[in-house]
Structures are given as C-alpha cells and as structure tokens.
C-alpha positions in Angstrom: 239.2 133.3 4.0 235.9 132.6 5.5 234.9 130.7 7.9 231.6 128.7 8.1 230.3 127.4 11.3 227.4 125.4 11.8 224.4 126.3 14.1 225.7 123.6 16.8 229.4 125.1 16.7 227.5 128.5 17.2 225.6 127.9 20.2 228.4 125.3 21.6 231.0 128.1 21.4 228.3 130.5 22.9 227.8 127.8 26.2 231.4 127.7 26.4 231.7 131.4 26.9 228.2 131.9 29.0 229.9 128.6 31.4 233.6 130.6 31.6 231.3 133.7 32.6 229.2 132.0 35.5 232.6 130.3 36.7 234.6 134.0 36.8 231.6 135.4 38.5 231.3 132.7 41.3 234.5 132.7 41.8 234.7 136.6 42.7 232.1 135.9 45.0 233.6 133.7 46.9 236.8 135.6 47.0 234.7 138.8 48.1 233.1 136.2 50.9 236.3 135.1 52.1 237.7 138.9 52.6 234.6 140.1 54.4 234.7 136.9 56.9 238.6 137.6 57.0 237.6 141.4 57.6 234.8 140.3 60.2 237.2 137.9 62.4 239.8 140.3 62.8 237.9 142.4 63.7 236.7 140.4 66.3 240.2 139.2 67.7 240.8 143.3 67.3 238.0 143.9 70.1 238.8 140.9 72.2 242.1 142.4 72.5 241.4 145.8 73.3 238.5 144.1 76.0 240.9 141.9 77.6 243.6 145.0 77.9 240.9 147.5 79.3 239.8 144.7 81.9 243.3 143.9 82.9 244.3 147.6 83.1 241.1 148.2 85.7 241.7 145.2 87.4 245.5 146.7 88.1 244.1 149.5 89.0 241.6 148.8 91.7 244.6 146.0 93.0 246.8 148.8 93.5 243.8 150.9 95.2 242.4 147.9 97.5 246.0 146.5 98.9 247.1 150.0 99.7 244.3 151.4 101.5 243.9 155.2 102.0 241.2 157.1 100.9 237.3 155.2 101.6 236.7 157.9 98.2 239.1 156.7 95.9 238.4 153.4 96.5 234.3 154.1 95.8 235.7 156.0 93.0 237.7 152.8 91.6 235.2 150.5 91.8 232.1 152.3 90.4 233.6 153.7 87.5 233.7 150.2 85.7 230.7 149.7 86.7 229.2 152.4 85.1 230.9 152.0 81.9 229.8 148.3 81.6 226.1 149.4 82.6 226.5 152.2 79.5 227.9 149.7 77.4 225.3 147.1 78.0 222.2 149.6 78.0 223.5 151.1 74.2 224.0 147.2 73.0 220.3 145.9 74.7 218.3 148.9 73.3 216.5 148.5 70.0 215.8 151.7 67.6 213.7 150.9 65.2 212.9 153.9 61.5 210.1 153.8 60.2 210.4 154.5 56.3 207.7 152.9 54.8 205.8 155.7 53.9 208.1 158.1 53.2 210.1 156.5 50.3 210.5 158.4 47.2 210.3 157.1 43.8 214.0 155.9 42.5 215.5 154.8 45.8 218.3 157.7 46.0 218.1 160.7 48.3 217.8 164.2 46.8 
C-alpha cells in the first residue's frame, strides 16, 4: 500500500501540527501564569495574616501593661519594643543593594 500525498496535503498536515504545537505551548503558559499569581496571592493573604496576628498580639500586650499599671520599666519596655521592630523592618525594606557584575562575567553564564 502506498500512499501519495501532494505537496499542499504535505505542508497543510505540517501547519496543522506546527498550529496544535503553538496552541499546547500557550496553553502551558498560561496555566504556569495562573499558578505563580495563585502562588503570589497566597502568599500575600499568608503575610497579612501573620501581620494582622503579630499586631493584635502587641496591641494585647501593651493593653494588659497600660490598664494595670506597675512598673514605669515594663511599660517603656512594652512600647519600644514594637517600635524597634517596625523601624528594623522598615530600614531592611527602604535600603537598596545594588552588585555590580558587569565586568566580572565569565564566558557561558554558569558558575565554576
């Protein structure tokens, strides 16, 4: 049995394959998209989460502290130390680092 195509049935079967191709590929990258902004907004409502419990859990703390007064220390104590956390926090998140690796890249792009 042999089978005899024509030059158009040739390049029309190889079209239909390249189209399939590009459609498979586009689709995995919008699947790949939609898990990394899945990924990316949980991890979001996974900080705001831990954020709004650290808040509360200092804000129950220096309550207790301020309506039953003792020590002036303690109290200093209660209220500076999320203070000093939010100015660490905010100082690591506001300073830029910059690396300078334009001169010093070897040939192939891989380290050795």
């Amino acid at each position: 049995m042999t089978v005899s195509l024509s030059t158009t049935q040739i390049l029309a079967g190889a079209g239909v394959l390249v189209l399939l191709f590009t459609v498979w590929r586009a689709s995995a990258r919008k699947a790949r998209a939609a898990a990394d902004a899945a990924r990316a907004s949980a991890r979001v409502v996974s900080l705001a989460g831990r954020v709004l419990f650290t808040g509360a859990a200092f804000v129950g703390v220096q309550w207790l502290v301020i309506t039953h007064p003792g020590s002036p220390l303690l109290l200093l104590v209660v209220l500076a130390v999320p203070d000093l956390i939010a100015a660490h926090v905010l100082t690591r998140a506001l300073t830029v680092t910059t690396m300078d690796t334009g001169t010093t890249r070897r040939r192939g792009g891989g380290r050795r």
